[in-house]
C-alpha positions in Angstrom: -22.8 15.3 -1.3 -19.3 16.6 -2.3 -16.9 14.5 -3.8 -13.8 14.1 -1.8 -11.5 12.0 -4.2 -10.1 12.9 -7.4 -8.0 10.3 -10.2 -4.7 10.8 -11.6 -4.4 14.2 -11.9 -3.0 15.9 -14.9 0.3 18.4 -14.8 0.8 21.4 -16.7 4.3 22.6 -16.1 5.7 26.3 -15.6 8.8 25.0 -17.7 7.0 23.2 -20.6 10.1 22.7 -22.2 12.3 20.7 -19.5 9.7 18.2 -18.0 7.4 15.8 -20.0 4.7 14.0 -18.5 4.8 10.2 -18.6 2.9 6.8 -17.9 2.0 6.6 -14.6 3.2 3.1 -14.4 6.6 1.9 -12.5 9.3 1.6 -14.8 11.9 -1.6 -14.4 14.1 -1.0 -12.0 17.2 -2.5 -10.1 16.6 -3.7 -6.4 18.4 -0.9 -4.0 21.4 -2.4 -2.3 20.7 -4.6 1.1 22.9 -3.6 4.0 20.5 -5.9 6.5 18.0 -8.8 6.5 15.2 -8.7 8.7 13.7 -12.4 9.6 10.0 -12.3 11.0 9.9 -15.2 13.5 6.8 -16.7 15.0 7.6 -18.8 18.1 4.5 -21.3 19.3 3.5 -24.3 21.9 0.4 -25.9 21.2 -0.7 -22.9 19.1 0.0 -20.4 21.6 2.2 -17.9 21.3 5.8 -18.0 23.1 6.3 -14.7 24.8 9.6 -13.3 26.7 11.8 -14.2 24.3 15.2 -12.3 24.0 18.2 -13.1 21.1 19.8 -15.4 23.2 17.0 -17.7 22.2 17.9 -18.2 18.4 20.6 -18.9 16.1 20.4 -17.8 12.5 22.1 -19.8 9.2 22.4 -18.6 6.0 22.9 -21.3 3.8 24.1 -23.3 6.4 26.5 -21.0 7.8 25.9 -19.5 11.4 25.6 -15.6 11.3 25.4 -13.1 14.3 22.0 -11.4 15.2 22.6 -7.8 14.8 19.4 -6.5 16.0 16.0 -8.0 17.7 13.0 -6.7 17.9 9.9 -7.6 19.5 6.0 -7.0 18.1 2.8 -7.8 20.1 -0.1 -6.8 18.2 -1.7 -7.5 21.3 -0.5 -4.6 23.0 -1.1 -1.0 21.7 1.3 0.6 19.7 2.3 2.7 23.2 3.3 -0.6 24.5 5.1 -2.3 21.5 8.5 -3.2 22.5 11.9 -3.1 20.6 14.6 -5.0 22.3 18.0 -5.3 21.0 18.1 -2.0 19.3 19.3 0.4 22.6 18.5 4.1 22.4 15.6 3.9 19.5 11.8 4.5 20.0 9.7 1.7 20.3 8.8 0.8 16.7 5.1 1.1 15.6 4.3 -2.7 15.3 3.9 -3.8 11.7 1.0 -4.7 9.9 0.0 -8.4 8.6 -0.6 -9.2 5.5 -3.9 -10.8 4.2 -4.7 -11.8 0.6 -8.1 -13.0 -0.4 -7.6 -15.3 -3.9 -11.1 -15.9 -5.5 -10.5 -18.7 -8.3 -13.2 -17.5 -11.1 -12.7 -21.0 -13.0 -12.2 -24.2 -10.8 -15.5 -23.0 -9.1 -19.2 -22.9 -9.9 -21.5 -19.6 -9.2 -23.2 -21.4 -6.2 -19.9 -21.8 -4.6 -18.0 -18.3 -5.2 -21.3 -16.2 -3.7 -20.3 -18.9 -0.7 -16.7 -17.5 -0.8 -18.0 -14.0 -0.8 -20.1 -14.2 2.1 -17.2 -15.9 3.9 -14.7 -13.3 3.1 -16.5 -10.8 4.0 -17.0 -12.4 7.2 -13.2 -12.5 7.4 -12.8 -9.1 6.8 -15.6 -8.4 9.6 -14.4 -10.3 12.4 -11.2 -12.0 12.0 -8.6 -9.7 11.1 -7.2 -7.0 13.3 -7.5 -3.1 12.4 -3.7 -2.6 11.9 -3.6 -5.6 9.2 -3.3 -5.2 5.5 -5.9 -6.8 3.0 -5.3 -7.3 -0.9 -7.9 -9.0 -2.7 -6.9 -10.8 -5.8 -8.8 -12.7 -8.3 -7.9 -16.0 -10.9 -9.1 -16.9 -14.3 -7.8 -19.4 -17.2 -8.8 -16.4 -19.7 -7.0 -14.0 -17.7 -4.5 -15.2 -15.6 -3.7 -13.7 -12.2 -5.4 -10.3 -11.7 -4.7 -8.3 -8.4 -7.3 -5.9 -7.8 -6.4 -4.5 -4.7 -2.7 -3.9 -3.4 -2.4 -4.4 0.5 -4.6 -1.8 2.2 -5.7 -0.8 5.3 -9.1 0.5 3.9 -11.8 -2.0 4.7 -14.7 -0.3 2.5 -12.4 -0.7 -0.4 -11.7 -4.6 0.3 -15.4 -5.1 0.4 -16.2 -3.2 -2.7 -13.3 -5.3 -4.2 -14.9 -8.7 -2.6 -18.4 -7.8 -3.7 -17.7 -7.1 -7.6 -14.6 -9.6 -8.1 -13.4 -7.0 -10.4 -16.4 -7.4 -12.7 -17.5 -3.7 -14.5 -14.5 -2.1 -12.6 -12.6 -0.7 -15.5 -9.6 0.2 -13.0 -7.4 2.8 -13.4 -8.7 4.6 -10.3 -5.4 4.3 -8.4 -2.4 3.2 -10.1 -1.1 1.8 -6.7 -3.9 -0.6 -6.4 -4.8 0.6 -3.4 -8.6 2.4 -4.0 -10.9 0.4 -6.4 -13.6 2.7 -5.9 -13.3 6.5 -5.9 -13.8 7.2 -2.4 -16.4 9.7 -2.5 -19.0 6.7 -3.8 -17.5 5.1 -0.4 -18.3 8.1 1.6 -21.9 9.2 -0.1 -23.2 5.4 -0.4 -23.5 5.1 -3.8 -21.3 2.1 -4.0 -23.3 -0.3 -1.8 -21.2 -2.9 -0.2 -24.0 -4.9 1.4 -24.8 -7.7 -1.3 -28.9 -8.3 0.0 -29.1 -4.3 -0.5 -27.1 -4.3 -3.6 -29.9 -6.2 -5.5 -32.3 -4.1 -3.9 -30.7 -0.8 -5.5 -30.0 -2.4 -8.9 -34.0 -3.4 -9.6 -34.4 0.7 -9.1 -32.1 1.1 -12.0 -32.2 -1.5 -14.0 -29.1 -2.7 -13.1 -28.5 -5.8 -11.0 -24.9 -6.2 -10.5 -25.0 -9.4 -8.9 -26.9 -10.9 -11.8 -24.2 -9.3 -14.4 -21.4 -10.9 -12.5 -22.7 -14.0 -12.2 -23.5 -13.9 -15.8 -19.8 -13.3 -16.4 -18.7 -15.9 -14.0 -20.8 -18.5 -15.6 -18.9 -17.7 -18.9 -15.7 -18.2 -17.8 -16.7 -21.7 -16.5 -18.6 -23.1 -19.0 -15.2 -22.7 -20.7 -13.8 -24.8 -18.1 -16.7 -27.1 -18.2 -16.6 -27.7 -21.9 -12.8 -28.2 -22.2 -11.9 -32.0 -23.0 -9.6 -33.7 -19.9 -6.5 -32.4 -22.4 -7.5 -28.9 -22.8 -8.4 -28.9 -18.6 -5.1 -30.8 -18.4 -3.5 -27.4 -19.9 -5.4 -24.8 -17.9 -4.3 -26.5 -14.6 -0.9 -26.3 -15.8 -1.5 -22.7 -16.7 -2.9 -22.0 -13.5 0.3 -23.8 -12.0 1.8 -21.5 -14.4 0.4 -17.9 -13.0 0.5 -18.8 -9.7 4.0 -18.9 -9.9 4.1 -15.7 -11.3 2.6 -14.4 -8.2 4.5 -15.9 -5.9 7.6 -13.8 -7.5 5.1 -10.5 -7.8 4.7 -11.0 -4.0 8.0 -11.3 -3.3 8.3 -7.7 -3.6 6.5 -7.0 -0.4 9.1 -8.0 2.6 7.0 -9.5 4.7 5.0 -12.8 5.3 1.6 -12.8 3.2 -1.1 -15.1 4.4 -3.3 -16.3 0.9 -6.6 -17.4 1.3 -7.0 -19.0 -1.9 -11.1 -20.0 -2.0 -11.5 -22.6 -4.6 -13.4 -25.7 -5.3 -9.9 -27.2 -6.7 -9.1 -29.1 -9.9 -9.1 -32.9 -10.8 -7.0 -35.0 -8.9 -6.0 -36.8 -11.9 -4.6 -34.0 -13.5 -1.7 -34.4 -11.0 -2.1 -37.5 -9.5 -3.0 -40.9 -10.9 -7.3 -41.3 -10.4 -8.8 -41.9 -6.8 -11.6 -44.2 -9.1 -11.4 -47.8 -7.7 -13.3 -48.7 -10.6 -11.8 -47.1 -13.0 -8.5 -48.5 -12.0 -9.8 -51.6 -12.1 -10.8 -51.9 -15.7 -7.9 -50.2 -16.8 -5.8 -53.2 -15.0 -8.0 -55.3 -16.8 -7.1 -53.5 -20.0 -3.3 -54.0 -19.1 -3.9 -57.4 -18.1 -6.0 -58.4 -21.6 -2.7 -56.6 -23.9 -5.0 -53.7 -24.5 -3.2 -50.9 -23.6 -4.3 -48.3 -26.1 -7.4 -48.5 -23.7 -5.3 -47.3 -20.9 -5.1 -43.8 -19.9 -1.6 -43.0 -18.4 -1.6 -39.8 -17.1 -4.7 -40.9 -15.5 -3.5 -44.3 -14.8 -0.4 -42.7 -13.2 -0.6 -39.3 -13.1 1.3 -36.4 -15.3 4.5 -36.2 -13.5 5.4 -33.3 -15.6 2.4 -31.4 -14.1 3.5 -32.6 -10.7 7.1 -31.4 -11.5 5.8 -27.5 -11.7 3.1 -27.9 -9.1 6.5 -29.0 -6.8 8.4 -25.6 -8.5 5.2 -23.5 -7.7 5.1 -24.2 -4.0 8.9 -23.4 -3.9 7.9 -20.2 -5.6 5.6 -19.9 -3.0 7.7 -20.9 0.6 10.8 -18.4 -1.2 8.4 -15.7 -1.5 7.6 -16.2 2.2 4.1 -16.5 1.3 1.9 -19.3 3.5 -1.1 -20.3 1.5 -4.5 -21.6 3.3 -6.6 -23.4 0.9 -10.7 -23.3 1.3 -12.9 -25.7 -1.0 -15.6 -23.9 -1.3 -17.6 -26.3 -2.9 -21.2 -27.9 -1.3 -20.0 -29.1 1.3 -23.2 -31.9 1.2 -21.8 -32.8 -2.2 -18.7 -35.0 -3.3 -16.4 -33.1 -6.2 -16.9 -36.6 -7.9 -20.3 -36.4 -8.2 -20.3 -33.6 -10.5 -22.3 -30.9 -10.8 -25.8 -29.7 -11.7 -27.2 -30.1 -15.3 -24.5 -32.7 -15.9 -21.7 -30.3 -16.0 -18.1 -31.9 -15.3 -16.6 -32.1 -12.1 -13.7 -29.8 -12.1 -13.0 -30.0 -8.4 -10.3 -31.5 -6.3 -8.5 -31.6 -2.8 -5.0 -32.6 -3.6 -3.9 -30.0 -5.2 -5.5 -27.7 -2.4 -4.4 -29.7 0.0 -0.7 -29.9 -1.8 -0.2 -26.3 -1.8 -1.5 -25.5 1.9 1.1 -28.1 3.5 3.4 -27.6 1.1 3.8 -23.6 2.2 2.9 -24.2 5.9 -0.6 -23.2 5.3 -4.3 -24.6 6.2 -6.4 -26.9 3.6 -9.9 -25.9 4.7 -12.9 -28.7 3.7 -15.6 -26.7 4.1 -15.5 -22.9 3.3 -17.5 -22.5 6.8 -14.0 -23.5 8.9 -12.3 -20.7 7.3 -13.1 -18.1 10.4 -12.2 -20.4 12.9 -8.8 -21.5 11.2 -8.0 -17.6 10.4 -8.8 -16.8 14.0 -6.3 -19.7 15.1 -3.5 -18.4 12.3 -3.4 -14.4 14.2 -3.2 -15.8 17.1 -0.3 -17.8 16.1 0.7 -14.6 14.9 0.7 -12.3 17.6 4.1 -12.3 18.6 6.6 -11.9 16.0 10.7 -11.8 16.8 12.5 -9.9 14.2 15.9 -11.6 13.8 18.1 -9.0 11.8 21.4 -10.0 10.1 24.1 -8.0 8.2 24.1 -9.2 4.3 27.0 -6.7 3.1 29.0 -9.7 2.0 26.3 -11.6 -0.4 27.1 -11.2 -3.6 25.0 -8.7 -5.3 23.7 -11.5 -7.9 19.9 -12.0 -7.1 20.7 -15.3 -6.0 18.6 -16.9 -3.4 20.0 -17.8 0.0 18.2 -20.0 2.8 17.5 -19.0 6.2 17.2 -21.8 8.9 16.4 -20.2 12.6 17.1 -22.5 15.4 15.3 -22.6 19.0 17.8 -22.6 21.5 18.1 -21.7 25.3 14.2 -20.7 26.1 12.8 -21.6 22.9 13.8 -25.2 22.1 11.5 -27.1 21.6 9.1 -24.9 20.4 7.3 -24.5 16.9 9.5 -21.8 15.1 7.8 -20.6 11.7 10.4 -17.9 9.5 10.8 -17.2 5.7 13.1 -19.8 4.5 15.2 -17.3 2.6 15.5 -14.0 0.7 17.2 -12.7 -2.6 19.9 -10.8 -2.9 20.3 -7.6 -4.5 20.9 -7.3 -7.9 17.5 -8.7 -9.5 15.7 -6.9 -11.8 12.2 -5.6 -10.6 9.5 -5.7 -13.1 6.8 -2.7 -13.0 4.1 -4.3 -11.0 6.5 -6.0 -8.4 7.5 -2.2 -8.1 3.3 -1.4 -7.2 3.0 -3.7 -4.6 6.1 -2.9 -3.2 5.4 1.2 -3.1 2.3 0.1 -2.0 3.5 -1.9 1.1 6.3 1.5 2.1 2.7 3.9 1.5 0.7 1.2 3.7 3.0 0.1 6.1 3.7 3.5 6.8 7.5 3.3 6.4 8.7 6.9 6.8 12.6 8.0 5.2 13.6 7.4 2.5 17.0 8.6 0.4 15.2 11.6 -1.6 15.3 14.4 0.7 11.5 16.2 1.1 10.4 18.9 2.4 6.3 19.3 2.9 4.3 22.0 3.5 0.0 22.0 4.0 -2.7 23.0 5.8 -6.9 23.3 5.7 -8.6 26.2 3.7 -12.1 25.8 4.1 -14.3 25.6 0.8 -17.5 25.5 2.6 -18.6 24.3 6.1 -18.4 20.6 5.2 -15.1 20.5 3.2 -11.7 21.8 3.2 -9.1 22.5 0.5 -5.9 20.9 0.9 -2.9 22.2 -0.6 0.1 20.6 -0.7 3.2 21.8 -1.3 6.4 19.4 -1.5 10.0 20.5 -2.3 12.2 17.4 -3.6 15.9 17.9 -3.4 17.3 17.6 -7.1 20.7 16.2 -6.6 19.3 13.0 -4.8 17.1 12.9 -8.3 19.8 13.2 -10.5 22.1 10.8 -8.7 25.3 10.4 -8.2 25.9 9.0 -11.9 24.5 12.5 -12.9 21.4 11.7 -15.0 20.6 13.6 -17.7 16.9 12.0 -18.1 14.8 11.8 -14.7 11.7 10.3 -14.0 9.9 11.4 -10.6 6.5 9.8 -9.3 4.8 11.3 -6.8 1.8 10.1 -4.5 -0.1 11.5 -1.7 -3.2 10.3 0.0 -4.8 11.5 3.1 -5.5 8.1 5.3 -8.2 8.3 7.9 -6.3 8.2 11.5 -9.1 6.4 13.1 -10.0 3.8 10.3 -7.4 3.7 7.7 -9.6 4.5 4.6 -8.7 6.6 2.1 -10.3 9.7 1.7 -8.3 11.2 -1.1 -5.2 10.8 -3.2 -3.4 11.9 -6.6 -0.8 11.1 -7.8 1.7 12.0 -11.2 4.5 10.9 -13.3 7.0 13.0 -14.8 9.7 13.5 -17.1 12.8 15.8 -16.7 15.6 17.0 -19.1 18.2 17.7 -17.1 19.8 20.2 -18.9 17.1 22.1 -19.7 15.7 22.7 -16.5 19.4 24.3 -15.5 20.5 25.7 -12.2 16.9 25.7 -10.8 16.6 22.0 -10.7 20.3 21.3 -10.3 20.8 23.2 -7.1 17.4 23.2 -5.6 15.6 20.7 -7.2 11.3 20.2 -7.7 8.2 21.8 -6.2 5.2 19.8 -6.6 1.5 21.6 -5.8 -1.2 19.5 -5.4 -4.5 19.6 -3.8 -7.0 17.2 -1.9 -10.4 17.5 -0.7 -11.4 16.4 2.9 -13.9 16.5 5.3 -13.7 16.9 9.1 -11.6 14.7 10.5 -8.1 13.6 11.5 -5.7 12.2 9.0 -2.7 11.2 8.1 -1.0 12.5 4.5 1.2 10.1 3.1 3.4 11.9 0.5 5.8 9.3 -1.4 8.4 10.4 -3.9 9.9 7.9 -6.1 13.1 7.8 -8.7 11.7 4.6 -10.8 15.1 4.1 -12.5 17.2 3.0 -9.1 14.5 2.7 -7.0 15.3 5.3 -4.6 12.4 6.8 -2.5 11.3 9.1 0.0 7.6 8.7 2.2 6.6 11.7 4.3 3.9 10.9 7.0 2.3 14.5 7.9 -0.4 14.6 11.1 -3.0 17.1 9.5 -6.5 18.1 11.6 -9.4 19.4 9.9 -11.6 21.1 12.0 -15.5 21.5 11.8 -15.4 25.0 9.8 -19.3 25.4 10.6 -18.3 26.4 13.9 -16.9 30.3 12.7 -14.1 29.6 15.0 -10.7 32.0 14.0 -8.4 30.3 12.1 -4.8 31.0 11.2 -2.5 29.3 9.2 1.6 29.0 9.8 3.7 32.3 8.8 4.3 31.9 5.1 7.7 33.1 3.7 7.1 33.5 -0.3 10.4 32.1 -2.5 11.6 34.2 -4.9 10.6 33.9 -8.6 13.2 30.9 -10.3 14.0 29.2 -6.8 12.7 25.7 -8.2 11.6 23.5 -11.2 8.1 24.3 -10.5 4.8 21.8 -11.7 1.2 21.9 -10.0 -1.7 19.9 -10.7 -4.6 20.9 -12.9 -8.6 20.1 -12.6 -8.9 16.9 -14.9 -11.9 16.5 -17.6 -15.0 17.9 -16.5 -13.6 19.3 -13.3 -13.5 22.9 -12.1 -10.4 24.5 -11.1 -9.9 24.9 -7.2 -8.7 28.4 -5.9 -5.2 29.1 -5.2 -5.4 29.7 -1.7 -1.9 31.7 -2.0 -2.7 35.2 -3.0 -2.0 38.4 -1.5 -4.4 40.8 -3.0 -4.2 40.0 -6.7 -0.3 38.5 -6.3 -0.2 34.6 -6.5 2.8 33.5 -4.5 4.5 30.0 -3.7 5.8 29.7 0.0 8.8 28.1 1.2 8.1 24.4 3.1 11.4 25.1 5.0 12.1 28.8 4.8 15.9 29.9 5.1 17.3 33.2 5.0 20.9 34.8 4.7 22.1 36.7 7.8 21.1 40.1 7.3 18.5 39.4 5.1 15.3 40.8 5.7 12.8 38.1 5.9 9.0 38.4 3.9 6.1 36.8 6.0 2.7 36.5 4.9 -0.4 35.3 7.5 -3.5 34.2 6.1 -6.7 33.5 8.7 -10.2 34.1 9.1 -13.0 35.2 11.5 -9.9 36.7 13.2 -11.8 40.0 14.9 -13.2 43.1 13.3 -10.1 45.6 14.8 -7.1 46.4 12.8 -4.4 43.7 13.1 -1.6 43.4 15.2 1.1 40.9 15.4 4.4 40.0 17.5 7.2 37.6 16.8 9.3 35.5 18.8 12.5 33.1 17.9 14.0 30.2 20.5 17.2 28.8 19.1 17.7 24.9 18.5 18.4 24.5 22.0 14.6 25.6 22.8 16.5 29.3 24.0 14.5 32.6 23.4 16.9 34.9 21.5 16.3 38.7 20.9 13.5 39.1 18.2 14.0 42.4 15.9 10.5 44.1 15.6 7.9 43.4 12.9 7.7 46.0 9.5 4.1 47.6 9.6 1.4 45.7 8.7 -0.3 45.3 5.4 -3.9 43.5 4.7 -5.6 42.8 1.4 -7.9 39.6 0.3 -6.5 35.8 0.6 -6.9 33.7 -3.0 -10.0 31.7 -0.8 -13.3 33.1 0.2 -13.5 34.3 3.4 -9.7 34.7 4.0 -7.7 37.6 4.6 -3.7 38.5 4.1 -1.3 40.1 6.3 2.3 40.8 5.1 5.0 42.1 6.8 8.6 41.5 7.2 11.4 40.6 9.9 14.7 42.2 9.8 17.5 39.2 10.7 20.5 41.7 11.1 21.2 40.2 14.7 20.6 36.8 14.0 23.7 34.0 14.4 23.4 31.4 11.6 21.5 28.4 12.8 18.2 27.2 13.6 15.6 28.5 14.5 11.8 28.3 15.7 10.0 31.3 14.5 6.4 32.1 16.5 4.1 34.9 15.2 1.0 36.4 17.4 -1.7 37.4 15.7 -5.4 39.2 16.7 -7.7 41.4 15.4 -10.1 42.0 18.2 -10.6 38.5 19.3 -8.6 36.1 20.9 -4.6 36.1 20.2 -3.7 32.9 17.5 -0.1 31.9 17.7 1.5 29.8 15.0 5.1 28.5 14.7 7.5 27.4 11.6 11.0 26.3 11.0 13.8 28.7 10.0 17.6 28.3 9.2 19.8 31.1 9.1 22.9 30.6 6.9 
């Protein structure tokens, strides 16, 4: 079996000298500017969705202050994407409807072994059946010795949530993906040898002499025998550290701008680490303590409860409803067994509802009893969820201060009366970002498919077969280097790119790398300063359609760029011809130039861009000077056993055929990948009007004519 994903992949640079490879972590970074605030809006009666709605319907206020509706959309993830609407916003495209966002929250502590192979088996269930194909999953994990630990950013690749579900991070050393969003390389997705399937998971493991469930539970227990063994202080402490952390991930999630349903599958803590004790008895002797003067007898925190503990549980939901996140609590505990009769072998109780039950009504959110409602309550909260109004309102006036500023959406007209659900507020610009707010959020724009960006990028790739399972794809991007440098003029830049090829059909990943750099400024001179970067990378794919999602990123403002290129690979066992899109070489000192070498233990892939024994770099956007004779290279295969002939044709911007010069005589030599051949030859522009252009070459040799069109600008 091949392997089809690679890890971060290392850079050796043309121009040692003027970049410098760095971590491959987000740097701190100031929030970009908001010009608009988009408001999700769910509209229900009796827990169906309200439909026909139009922006006559609502009235928006910001901190109690009416503002206009600038835009409305509407989003039916009922519909196909074909059929999604966008109302308000006249002469657009329907928008693609946006994903919702799902995050799983296994609590490794306050829960026994018994119950989190309960959760398990219930989340996967989740996964399975209740969550539509176009939602996001992250899959996060607690412990006291640990604190929050997100294992898996929001991702459309169910293979990967399992794998993440099925280990709970236990023996993943990480690192795979420093987005978050592939816990397992790929390829052991595609060849099997990660086995999602718990029953044949242990099956597998007695083979090797490694059981993986056994190893994780033996880890689990560990970390709750610590829990277990804590006097009611110490367990006083880790709820409030777990009050603590949870907080902390309310403000990590605020980074992604959208609603995030969290399934948070616990067994719970003690009541009475909050609240005053639900023990009728023991209530009763410590009355009769206070009523006999002995009141060193009496416990007060359980007597009453620890209101300071109460205070921050109160801050941590408000964490939690300003992040616009709605949290649906499931006690996964025996369901045949009360959390006050403890546990087996005499361990301590540490279960509890309130708290559960607390932090699901206080967000908006579902407490669960019994981790077997969780399906049916999930399958109630996307229905809900169907129909989302997005009410958007101009924020150029807030003060750029990070402040928080509430939202309060009214029914009117149509819709009063109904159930209205919103975010009940959103930050202004001007907070600083801390590096892993910045991964969840660049995983959200990767996920969520949000094309543009304010770094202009140019992409170029295509398929070169390797062998008749697997293809070679390079990928060149070109990233404009003013919009790096800024308009403060930076003399340091940082640049992190990404690219991963997204399966059209299913959304798993297939392959990705990604890098970090460093640039000096004035050392990389005119080369960066007027053109700017060209990236080469490669990815290895089967058949299949995908989607490459190239993202560029300036950590230091923020500013980013994500391409979204369609690419087909077709099934190369078939011998069909193939021909790849003219190539027009740049000229030697064009660009800042870095590519990606094989990492440890890896071989080095061809260079598909060779003509003869001359590697060359083509253009992603070629442009030529009127009067300039244009170079052109054609690479293809299993094109004919005849000599070569080819014919060119240009249409202007307006779709127009112009007068096409002639083709120079053709020359053929030996492509840089098995199998391949080159053709060079040359177009004279001496006629041509500056402009755009369409440029189609017509090529055969012997078999069928294979036409192939690029982009061209005249200047």
């Amino acid at each position: 079996m091949k392997t089809y994903s690679r890890r971060c992949c290392h850079t050796v640079l043309f121009a040692v000298l003027m970049v410098t490879t760095l971590p491959s972590v987000p740097q701190t970074s100031e929030r970009v500017s908001v010009v608009a605030v988009d408001v999700p809006v769910q509209v229900t009666r009796k827990g169906e969705p309200v439909r026909g709605l139009t922006a006559d319907d609502f009235q928006v206020l910001v901190d109690g202050k009416k503002v206009p509706i600038a835009a409305f959309d509407v989003h039916d993830v009922s519909l196909s994407v074909e059929g999604a609407t966008s109302a308000g916003r006249t002469g657009e495209a329907p928008a693609a409807i946006p994903p919702r966002y799902f995050m799983l929250l296994f609590d490794l502590s306050f829960s026994d072994v018994g119950s989190l192979q309960r959760s398990k088996l219930a989340a996967r269930e989740i996964v399975a059946d209740s969550i539509d194909d176009r939602d996001l999953v992250a899959v996060t994990t607690y412990a006291t010795t640990i604190g929050v630990r997100p294992l898996l950013n929001f991702t459309s690749d169910r293979a990967q949530v399992l794998a993440a579900i099925d280990s709970m991070g236990v023996n993943q050393p990480g690192g795979v993906d420093p987005l978050n969003l592939a816990l397992v390389d790929p390829s052991k997705v595609l060849d099997g040898s990660f086995i999602n399937d718990p029953i044949q998971q242990d099956e597998d493991a007695r083979g090797t002499g490694l059981d993986l469930d056994e190893m994780a539970q033996q880890h689990l227990l560990e970390i709750q025998n610590m829990v277990g063994r804590a006097d009611r202080s110490a367990r006083g402490q880790q709820v409030g550290n777990l009050v603590r952390d949870f907080s902390g991930l309310a403000r990590l999630l605020d980074s992604v701008r959208a609603r995030k349903q969290v399934v948070y599958l616990s067994e719970g803590f003690e009541n009475e680490m909050i609240t005053a004790t639900e023990d009728q008895s023991a209530q009763r002797a410590m009355s009769d303590d206070l009523a006999s003067g002995r009141i060193w007898e009496v416990d007060v925190d359980q007597r009453f409860g620890d209101s300071t503990r109460q205070s921050q549980l109160d801050r941590m939901i408000d964490e939690l409803r300003r992040s616009d996140c709605v949290v649906h609590t499931v006690d996964i505990g025996n369901p045949g067994v009360s959390n006050l009769e403890g546990r087996a072998g005499g361990r301590p109780s540490i279960g509890g509802n309130q708290g559960l039950s607390a932090m699901a009504s206080g967000t908006g959110g579902t407490y669960q009893r019994n981790v077997s409602q969780i399906g049916k309550a999930l399958r109630n909260i996307l229905l809900e969820t169907q129909v989302t109004y997005v009410l958007t309102f101009n924020a150029n006036k807030i003060k750029k201060d990070g402040a928080f500023h509430k939202i309060k959406v009214k029914p009117v007209g149509t819709a009063k009366g109904a159930k209205v659900s919103h975010r009940p507020g959103f930050y202004a610009p001007g907070g600083p970002q801390q590096p892993e707010q910045m991964l969840f959020a660049l995983g959200q724009q990767l996920m969520a498919a949000n094309e543009g960006g304010a770094i202009p990028t140019e992409v170029l790739t295509m398929p070169f077969a390797l062998d008749e399972s697997e293809a070679l794809i390079p990928i060149l991007m070109e990233i404009d280097g003013k919009s790096l440098i800024g308009p403060q003029g930076a003399k340091q830049v940082g640049v992190q790119l990404f690219a991963y090829a997204v399966e059209r059909e299913t959304g798993s990943i297939r392959d990705f790398f990604s890098k970090t750099l460093g640039i000096n400024v004035d050392a990389a001179g005119a080369a960066f300063t007027d053109t700017g970067l060209k990236f080469y990378g490669g990815l290895k794919l089967p058949a299949g359609e995908y989607d490459l999602r190239l993202l560029v990123v300036e950590p230091t403002s923020g500013r980013s760029n994500l391409r979204i290129v369609p690419l087909d690979v077709p099934d190369f066992a078939s011998g069909a011809a193939e021909l790849m899109p003219p190539l027009v070489p740049d000229p030697g000192g064009k660009w800042l130039l870095a590519r990606v070498e094989p990492g440890e233990g890896e071989s080095p892939d061809p260079f598909p861009f060779m003509a003869g024994q001359t590697p060359f770099l083509p253009g992603a956007h070629p442009t030529v000077k009127a009067g300039e004779t244009l170079p052109l290279m054609l690479i293809g295969r299993n094109l004919g056993d005849s000599e070569p002939w080819a014919t060119a044709e240009l249409t202007d911007a307006a779709g127009n055929a112009v007068h096409t010069p002639g083709l120079s005589p053709l020359q053929t030599g030996r492509a840089g990948m098995t199998g391949y051949e080159a053709i060079r030859t040359a177009l004279a522009t001496d006629e041509l009007a500056p402009g755009e252009y369409t440029l189609a070459l017509t090529v055969a040799a012997g078999g069928d004519p294979l036409t192939r069109t690029i982009p061209l600008t005249v200047r």
